[in-house]
C-alpha positions in Angstrom: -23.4 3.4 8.3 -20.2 2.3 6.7 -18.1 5.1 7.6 -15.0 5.0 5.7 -14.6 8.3 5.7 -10.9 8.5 6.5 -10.1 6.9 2.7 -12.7 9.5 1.6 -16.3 7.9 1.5 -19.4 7.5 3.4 -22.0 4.7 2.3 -24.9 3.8 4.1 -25.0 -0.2 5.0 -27.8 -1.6 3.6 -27.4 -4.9 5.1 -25.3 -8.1 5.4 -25.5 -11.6 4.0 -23.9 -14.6 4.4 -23.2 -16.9 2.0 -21.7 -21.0 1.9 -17.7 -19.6 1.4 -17.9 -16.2 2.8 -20.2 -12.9 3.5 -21.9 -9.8 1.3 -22.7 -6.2 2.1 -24.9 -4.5 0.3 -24.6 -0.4 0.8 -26.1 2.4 -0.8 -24.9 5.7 -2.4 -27.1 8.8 -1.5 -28.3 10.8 -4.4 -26.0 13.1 -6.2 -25.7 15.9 -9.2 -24.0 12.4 -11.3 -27.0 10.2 -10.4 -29.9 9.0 -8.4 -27.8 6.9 -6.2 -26.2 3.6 -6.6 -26.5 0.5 -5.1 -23.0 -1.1 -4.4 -22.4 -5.3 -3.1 -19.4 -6.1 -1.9 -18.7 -9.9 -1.9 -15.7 -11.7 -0.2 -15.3 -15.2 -0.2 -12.7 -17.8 0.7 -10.9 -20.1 -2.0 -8.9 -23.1 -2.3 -6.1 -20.5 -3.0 -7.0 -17.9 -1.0 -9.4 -15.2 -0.2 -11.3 -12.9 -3.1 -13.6 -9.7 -2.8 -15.8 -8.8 -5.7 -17.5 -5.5 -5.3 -19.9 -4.2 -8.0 -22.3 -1.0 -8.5 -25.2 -0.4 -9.8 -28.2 2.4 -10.4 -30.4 2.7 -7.7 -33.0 3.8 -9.8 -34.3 1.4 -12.8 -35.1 4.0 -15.4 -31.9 5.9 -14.8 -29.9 5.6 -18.7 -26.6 7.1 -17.8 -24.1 6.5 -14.9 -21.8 9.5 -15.8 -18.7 6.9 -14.4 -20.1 6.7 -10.7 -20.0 3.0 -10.8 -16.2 3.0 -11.6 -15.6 5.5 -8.9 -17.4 3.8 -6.4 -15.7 0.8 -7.2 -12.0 2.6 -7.0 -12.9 4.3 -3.5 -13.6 0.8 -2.2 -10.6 -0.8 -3.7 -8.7 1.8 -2.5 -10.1 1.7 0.8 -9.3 -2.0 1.2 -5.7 -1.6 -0.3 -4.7 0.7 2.4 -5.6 -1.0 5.6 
């Protein structure tokens, strides 16, 4: 479990990778009334000029057609999250 709940969300971790400039997560969202959960990576990776994270959404479920904006508020809660460590 990735508890961040003290920036307001829980996602369970689905696993870890690691990759030639850095490391992935991969967590899930449980299933909601907006959806039938998401599947969210979160990439970070060192640069020549730095460090970058790249985190990304998507439906958990193939045949699902609309998102309702779950994606983008996944994203925001873990942008948010890393912002205010």
């Amino acid at each position: 479990m990735c508890n961040l709940s003290a920036y307001g969300i829980t996602f369970d971790l689905v696993g870890r990778n690691v990759l030639p400039n850095g490391f992935e997560y991969s967590m899930s969202a449980n299933i909601g009334f907006c959806s039938w959960g998401e599947l969210i990576y979160v990439r970070c990776a060192q640069h020549d000029a730095g460090s970058y994270v790249t985190v990304f959404s998507k439906c958990a479920f193939p045949l699902q057609l609309i998102a309702w904006g779950k994606h983008g508020r996944n994203i925001a809660q873990i942008r948010n999250a890393l912002t205010a460590r």
